[in-house]
MDTraj code that builds the backbone (N, CA, C; nanometers):
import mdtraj as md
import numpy as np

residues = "UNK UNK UNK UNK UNK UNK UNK UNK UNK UNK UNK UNK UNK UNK UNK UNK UNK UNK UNK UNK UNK UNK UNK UNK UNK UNK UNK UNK UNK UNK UNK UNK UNK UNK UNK UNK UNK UNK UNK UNK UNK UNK UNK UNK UNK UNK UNK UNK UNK UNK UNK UNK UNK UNK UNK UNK UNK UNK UNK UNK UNK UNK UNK UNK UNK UNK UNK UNK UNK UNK UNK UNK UNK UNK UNK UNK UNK UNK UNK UNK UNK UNK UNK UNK UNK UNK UNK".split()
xyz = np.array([
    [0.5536, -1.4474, -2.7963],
    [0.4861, -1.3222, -2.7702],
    [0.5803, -1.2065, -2.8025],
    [0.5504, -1.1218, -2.8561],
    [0.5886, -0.9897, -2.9481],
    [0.6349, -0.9019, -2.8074],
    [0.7310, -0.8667, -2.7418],
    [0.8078, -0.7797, -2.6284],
    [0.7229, -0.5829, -2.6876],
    [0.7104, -0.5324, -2.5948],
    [0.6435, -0.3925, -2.6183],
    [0.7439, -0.2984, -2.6747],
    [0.8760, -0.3257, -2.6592],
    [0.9920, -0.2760, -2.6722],
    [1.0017, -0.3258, -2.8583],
    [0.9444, -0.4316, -2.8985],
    [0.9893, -0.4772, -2.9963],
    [0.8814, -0.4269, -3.1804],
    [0.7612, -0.3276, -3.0513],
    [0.6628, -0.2890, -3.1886],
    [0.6596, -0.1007, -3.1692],
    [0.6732, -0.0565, -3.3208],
    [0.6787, 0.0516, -3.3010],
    [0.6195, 0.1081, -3.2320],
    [0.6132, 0.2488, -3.1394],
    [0.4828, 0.3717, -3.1065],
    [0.3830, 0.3809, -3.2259],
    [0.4175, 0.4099, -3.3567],
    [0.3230, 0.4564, -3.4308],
    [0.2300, 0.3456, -3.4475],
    [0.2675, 0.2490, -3.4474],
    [0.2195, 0.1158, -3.4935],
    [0.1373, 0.0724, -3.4094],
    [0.1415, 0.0720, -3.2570],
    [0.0609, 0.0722, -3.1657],
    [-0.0319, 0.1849, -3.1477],
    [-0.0560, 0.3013, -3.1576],
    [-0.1008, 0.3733, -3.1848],
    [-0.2393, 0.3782, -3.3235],
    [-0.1586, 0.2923, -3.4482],
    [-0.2402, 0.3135, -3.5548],
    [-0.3396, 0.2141, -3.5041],
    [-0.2754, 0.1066, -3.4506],
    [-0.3872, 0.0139, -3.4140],
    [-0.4756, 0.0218, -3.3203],
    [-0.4690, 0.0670, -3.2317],
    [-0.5376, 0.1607, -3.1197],
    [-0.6407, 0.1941, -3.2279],
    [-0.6181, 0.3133, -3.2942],
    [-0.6942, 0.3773, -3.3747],
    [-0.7875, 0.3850, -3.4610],
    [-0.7424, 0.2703, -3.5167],
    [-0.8347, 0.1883, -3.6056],
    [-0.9497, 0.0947, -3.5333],
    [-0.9162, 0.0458, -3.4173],
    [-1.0339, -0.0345, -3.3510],
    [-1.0706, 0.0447, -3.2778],
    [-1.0451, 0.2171, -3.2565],
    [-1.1552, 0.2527, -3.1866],
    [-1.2694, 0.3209, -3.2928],
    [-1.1960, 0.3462, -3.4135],
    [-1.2813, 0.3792, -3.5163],
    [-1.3596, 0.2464, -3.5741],
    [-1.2835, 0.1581, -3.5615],
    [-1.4310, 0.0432, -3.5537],
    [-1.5409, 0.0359, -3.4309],
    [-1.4852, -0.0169, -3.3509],
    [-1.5820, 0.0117, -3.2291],
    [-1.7223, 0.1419, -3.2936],
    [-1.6437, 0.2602, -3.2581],
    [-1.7612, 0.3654, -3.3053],
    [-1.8757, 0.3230, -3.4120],
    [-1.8238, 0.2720, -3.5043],
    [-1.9047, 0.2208, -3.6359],
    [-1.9485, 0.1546, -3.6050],
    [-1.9167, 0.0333, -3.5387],
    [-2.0029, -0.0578, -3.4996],
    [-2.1042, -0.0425, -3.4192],
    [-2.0969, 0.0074, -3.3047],
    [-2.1942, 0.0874, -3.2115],
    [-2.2979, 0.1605, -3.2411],
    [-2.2736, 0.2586, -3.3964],
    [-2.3406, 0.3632, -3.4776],
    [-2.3287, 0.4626, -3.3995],
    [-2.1807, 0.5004, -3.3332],
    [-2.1639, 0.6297, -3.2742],
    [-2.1299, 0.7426, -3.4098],
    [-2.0404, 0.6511, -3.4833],
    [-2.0133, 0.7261, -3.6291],
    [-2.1172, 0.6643, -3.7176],
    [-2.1560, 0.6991, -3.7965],
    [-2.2388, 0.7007, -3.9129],
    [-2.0978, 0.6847, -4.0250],
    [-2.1637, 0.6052, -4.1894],
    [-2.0891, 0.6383, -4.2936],
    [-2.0304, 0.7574, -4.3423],
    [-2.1411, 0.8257, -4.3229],
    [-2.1135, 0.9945, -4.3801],
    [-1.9846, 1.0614, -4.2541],
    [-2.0029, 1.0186, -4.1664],
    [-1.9026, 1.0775, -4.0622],
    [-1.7724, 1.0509, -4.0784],
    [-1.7713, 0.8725, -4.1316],
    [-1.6172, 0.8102, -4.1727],
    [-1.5694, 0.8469, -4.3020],
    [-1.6898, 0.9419, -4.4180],
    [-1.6618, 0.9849, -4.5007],
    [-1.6154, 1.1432, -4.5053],
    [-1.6198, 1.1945, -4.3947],
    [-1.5916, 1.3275, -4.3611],
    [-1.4909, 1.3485, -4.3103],
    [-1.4801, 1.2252, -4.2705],
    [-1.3213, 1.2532, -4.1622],
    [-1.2261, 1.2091, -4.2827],
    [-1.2481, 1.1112, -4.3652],
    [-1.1587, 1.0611, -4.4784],
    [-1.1603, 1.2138, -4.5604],
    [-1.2173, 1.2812, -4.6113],
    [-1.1900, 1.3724, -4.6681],
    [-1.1176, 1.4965, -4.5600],
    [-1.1553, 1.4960, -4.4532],
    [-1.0611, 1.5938, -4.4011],
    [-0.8976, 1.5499, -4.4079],
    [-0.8931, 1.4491, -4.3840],
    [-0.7542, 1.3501, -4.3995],
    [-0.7113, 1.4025, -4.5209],
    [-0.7800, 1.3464, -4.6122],
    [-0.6802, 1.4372, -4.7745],
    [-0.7031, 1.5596, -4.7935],
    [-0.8040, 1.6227, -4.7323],
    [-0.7504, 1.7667, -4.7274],
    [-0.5987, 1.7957, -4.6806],
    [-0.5888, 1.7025, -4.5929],
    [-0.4661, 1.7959, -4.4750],
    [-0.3288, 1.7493, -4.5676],
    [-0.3516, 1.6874, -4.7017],
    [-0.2425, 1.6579, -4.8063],
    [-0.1858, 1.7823, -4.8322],
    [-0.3031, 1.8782, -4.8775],
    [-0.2703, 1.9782, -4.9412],
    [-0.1795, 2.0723, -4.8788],
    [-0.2239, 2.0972, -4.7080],
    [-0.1600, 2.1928, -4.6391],
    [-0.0627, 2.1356, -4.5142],
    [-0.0531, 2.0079, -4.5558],
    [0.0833, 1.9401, -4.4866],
    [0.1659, 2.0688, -4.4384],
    [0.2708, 2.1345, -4.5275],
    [0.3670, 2.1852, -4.5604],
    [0.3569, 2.3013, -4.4955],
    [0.1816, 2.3599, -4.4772],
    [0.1927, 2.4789, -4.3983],
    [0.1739, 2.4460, -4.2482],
    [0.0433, 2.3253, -4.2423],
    [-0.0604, 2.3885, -4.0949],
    [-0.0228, 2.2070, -4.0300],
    [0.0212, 2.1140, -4.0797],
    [0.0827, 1.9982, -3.9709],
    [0.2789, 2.0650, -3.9719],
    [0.3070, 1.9060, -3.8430],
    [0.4313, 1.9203, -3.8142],
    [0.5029, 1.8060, -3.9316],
    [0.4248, 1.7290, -3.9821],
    [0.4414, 1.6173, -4.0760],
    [0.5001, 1.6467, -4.1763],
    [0.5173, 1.5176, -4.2880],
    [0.5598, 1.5600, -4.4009],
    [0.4534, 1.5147, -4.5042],
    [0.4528, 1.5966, -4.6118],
    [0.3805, 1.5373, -4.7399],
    [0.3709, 1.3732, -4.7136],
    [0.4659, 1.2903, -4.7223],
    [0.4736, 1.1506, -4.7531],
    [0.4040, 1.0813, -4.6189],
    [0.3409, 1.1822, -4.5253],
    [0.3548, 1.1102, -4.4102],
    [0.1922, 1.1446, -4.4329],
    [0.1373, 1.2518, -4.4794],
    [-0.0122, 1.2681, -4.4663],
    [-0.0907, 1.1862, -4.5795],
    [-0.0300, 1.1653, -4.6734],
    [-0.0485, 1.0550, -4.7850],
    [-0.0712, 0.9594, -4.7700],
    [0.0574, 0.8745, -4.6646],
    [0.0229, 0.7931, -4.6205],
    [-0.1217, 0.7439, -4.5153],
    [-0.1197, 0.8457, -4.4322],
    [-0.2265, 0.8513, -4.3553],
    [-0.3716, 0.8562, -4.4742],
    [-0.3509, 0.9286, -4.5539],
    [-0.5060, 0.9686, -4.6490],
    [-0.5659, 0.8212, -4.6499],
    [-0.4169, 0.7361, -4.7255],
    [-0.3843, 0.5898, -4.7815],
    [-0.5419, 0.5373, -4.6763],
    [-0.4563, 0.5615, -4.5308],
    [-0.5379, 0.4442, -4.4803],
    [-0.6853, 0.4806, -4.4361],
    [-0.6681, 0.5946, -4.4251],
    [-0.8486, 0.6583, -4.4087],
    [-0.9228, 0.5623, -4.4770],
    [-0.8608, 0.6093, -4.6190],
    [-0.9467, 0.5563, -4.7009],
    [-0.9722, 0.3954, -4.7423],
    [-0.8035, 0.2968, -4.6816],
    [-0.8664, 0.1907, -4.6514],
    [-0.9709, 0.1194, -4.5557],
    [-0.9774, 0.2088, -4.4544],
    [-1.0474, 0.2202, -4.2968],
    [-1.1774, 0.2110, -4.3526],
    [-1.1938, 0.3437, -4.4091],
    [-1.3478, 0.3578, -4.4688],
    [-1.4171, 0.2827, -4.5767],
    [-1.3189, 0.1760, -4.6181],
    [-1.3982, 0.1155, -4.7507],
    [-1.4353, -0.0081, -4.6394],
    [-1.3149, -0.0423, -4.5586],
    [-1.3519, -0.1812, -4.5141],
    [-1.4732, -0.1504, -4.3812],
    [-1.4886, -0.0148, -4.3205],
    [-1.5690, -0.0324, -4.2363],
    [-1.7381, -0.0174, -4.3429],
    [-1.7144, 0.0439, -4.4372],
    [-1.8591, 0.0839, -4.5654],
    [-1.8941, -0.0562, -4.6025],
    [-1.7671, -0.1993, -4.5708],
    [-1.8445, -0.3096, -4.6370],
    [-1.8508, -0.3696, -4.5126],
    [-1.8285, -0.3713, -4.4147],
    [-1.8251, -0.4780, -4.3168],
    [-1.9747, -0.3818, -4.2212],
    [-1.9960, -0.3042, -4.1791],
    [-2.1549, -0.1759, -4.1670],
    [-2.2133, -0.1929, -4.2311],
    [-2.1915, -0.1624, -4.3318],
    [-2.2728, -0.0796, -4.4514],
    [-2.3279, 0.0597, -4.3791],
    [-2.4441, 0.1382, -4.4322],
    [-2.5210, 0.2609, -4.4024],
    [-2.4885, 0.3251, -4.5136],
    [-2.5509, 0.4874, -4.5152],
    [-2.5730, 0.5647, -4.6346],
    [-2.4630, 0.6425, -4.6177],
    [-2.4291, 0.6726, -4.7409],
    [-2.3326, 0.7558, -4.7805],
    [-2.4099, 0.8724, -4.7410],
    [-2.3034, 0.9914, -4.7347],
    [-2.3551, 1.1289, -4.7238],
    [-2.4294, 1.2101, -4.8113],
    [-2.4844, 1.2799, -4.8551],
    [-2.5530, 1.3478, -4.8934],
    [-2.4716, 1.4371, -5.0073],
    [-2.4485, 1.4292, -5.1459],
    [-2.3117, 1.5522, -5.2045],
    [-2.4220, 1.6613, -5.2791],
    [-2.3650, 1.7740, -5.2103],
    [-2.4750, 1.8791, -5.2780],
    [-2.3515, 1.9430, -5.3953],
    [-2.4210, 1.9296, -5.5087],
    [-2.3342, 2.0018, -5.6372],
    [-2.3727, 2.1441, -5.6559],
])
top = md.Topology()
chain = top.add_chain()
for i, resn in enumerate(residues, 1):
    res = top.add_residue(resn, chain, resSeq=i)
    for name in ("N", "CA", "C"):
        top.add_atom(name, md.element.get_by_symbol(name[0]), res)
traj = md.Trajectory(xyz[None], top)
């Protein structure tokens, strides 16, 4: 058994995170379009790392990274409709 001392904060944390953003999906508290909104706010916050987080570039990237793995695997393991893109 893995000691609490022996797994990162962030790491416990991401995982936290990720199964409560499953949970939601699963439940249909979030919708697709919602996990697709929040994934794009995520790479938004690429752009303005540098001004409006405490983070770094490499650190919101990373994060975009997993949004967007989050959201493909919760879009195939759900399914539901994508959002709506008005051009």
């Amino acid at each position: 058994m893995i000691e609490n001392s022996d797994v990162d904060t962030g790491d416990k944390a991401m995982i936290i995170l990720q199964s409560l953003i499953c949970y939601l999906r699963e439940k249909n508290v979030l919708s697709r379009a919602d996990m697709e909104e929040l994934r794009d706010r995520v790479e938004a916050r690429i752009a303005a790392s540098e001004t409006s987080l405490p983070c770094g570039q490499a650190i919101a990237a990373a994060a975009a990274s997993e949004m967007r793995e989050l959201d493909d695997f919760c879009g195939k393991k759900y399914g539901g409709k994508h959002r709506r893109r008005v051009n």
